[in-house]
N, C-alpha and C positions, 0 to 999 in steps of 0.2 A: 504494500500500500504506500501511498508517498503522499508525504504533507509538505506543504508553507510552513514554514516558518510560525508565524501567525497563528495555523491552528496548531501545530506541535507543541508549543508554547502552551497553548489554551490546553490542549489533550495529553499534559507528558504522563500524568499519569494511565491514561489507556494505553499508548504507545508501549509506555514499559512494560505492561503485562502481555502487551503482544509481542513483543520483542524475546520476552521473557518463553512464551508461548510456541517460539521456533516461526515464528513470521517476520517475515522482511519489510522494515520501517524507513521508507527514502525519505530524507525531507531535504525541499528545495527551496532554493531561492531563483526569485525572477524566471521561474519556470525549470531551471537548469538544477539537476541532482548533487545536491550537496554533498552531502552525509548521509551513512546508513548506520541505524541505531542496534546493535545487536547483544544479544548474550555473551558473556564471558562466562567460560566454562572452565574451573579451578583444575589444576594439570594435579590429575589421582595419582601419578609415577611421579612425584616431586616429593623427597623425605624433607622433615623439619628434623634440623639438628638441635635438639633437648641438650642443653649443660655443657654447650661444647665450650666452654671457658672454664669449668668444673678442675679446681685441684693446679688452675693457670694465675687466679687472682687471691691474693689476699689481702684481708683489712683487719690491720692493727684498733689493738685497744681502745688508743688517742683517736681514732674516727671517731668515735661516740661522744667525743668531750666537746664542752664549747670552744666556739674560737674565742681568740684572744680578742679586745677590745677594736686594737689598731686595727683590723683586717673586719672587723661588723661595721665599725666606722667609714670605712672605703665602698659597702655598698651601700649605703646610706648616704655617700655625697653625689 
């Protein structure tokens, strides 16, 4: 289906569920085919690396303490 501008704006949300829906969403301007609005489909074969900085970073005690005066003061000016 192909829209203006105009009513795509006015319809985005139909558009997306037809987009969403596996239908082809043109929208034009001044008659000529702009853009086509489509589904992005999350890649299943892509692993998420969990902890991979696990056993790489450490934070000392003094992380927890307040800062010193001089250094709360500099983000405060």
């Amino acid at each position: 289906m192909e829209y203006n501008i105009h009513d795509a704006k006015s319809n985005l949300s139909k558009l997306i569920v037809q987009a969403v829906e596996g239908k082809e969403v043109i929208i034009s301007k001044a008659g000529k085919p702009l853009l086509k609005l489509v589904r992005i489909v999350p890649d299943q074969n892509k692993k998420r690396n969990i902890g991979i900085y696990q056993g790489k970073t450490k934070i000392t005690k003094d992380f927890f303490e307040p800062l010193p005066n001089d250094q709360i003061s500099g983000f405060l000016s």
